[in-house]
C-alpha positions in Angstrom: 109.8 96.6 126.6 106.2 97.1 127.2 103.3 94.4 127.6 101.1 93.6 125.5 98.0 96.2 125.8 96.1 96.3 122.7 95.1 92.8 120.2 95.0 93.5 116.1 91.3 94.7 115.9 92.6 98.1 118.7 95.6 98.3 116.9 94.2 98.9 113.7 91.2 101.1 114.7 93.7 103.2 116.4 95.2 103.9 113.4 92.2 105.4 111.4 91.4 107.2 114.9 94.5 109.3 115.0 95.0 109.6 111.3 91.3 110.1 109.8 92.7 110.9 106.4 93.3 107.4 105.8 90.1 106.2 105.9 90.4 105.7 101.8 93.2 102.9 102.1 91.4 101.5 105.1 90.5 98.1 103.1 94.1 98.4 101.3 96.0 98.1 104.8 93.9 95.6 106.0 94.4 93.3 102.9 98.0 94.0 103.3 97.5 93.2 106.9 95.5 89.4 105.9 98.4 88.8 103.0 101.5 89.0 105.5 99.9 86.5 107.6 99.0 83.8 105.3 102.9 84.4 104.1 104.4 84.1 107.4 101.6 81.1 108.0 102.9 79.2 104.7 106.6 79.8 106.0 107.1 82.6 103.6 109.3 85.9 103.9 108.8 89.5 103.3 111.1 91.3 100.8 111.2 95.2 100.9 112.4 97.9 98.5 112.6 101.4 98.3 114.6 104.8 97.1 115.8 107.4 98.9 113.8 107.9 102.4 111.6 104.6 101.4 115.2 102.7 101.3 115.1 104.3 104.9 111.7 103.2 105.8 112.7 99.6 104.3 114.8 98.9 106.6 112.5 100.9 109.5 109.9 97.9 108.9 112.2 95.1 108.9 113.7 96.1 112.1 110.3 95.8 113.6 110.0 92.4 112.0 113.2 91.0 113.0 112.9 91.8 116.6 110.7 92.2 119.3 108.4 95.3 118.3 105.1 96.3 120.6 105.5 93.5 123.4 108.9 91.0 124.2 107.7 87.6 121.9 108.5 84.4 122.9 110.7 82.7 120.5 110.1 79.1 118.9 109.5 76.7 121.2 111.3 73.9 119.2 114.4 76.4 118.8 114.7 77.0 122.3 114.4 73.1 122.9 117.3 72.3 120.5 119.3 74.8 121.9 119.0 73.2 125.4 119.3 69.4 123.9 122.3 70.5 122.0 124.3 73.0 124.1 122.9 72.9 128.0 123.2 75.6 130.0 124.7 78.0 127.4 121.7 76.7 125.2 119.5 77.9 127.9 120.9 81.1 128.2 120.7 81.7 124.5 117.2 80.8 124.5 116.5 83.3 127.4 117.8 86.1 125.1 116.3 85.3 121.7 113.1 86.7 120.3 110.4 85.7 118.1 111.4 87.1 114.6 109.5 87.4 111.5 112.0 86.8 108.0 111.9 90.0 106.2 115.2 91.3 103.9 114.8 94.9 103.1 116.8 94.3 99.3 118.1 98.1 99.9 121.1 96.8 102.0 122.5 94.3 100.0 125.2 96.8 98.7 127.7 94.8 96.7 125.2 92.5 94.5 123.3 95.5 93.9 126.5 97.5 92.6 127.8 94.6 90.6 124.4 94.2 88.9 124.1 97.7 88.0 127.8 98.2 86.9 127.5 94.5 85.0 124.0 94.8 83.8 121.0 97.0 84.1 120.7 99.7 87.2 117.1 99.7 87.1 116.2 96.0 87.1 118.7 95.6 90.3 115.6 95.0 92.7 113.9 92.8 90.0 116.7 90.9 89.8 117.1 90.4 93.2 113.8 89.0 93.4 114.2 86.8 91.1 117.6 85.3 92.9 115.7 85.3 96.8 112.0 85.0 95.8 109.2 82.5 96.2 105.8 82.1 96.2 104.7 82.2 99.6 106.9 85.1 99.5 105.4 89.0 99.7 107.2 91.8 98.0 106.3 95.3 99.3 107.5 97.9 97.0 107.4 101.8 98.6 107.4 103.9 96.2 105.8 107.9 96.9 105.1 108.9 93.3 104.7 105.2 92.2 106.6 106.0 88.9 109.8 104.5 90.1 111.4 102.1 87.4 113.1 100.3 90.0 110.1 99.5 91.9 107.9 98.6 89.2 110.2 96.3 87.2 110.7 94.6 91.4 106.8 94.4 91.4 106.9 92.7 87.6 109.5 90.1 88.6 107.6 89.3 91.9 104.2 89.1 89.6 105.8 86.3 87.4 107.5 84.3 90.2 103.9 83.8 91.7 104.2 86.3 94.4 101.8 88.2 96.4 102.7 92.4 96.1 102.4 95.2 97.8 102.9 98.8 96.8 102.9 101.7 99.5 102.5 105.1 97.5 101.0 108.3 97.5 99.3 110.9 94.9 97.3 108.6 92.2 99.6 105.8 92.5 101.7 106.2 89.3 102.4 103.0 87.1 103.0 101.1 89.7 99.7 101.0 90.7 98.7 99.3 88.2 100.8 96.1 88.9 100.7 95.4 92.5 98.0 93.6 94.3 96.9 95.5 96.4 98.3 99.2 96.2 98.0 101.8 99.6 97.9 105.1 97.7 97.8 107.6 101.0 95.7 110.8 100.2 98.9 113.4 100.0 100.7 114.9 96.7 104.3 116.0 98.1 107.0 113.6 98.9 107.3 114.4 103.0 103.7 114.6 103.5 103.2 111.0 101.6 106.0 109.6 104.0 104.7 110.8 106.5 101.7 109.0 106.7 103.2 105.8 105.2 105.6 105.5 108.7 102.1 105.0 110.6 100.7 102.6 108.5 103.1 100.0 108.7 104.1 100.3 112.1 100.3 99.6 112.7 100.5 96.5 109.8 104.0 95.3 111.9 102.0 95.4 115.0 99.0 93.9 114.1 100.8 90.9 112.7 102.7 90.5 115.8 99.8 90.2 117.4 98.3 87.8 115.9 101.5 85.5 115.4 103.3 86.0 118.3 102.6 85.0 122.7 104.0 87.0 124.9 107.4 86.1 126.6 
């Protein structure tokens, strides 16, 4: 695991400085940048959904949230504590291999209540219902959707509207309908499918590591 080398600010300037074509969603990723942290400040989570390759990239960000990602963070203090007080030297050694972990549930995985909704009820309202059942308000819902016409992820981005939530969309081309829902909406200046995904993997692997940074010490 490498140390820490670069704070939020060279993290995010980076970005623009190897991908210049984003300079349009430059206030867009730093908005979704500023919402994440007052989330995870007010003890919120981050819920993610996607289709197809964005299901993939889904899960891509939460396994940068759940886990150490650009340096090894030090885990709660108070856990680590708790662990000793309640379980010694085996406490210890747990505490030793735990990391600092941001809660984020990327709502593609969750196979069988998304089956038995769609068999039961309505296939397209499966991540909207979702975020109804695991939702709150300090809560963030990032939708990824490249054309930003995706039923699925607009009728998510609806739900998380009415339940108070903050929302994120992470698109391409002119945004689609879905544009017009979420908060704050990073539309990335490409038209065809691989090209938009393409730039929306740099994005937030700069947004994961910029909130690290800011939220996390190093271990």
């Amino acid at each position: 695991m490498k140390q820490r080398e670069k704070d939020s600010i060279q993290i995010f300037e980076e970005l623009f400085a190897r991908y210049p074509q984003l300079g349009p969603c430059r206030k867009e990723i730093d908005l979704s940048f500023q919402t994440l942290i007052e989330c995870y400040k007010a003890g919120g989570k981050l819920l993610i959904a996607g289709n197809g390759g964005s299901a993939a990239d889904s899960e891509h960000i939460v396994g940068e949230l759940l886990k150490s990602f650009m340096f090894l963070r030090k885990p709660d203090t108070e856990l680590s504590q708790r662990l000793q007080d309640l379980f010694g030297e085996d406490g210890v050694k747990l505490a030793g291999v735990l990391e600092g972990a941001f809660p984020a549930i990327p709502l593609t995985s969750l196979s069988a209540i998304s089956t038995a909704f769609s068999n039961d009820a309505e296939p397209t309202a499966v991540f909207a219902q979702l975020v109804n059942g695991l939702g709150r308000q300090e809560d963030v819902f990032l939708g990824i959707s490249t054309s930003g016409n995706s039923k699925n992820i607009l009728l998510a981005l609806m739900a998380a509207r009415a339940k108070g939530m903050k929302t994120i969309l992470l698109t391409g081309g002119n945004g689609g309908t879905c544009r017009n829902i979420a908060d704050i909406s990073i539309c990335v200046p490409e038209q065809e499918t691989f090209k938009i995904q393409e730039l929306h993997l740099p994005i937030y692997h700069a947004v994961c590591a910029m909130v690290e940074d800011e939220l996390f010490v190093e271990k």
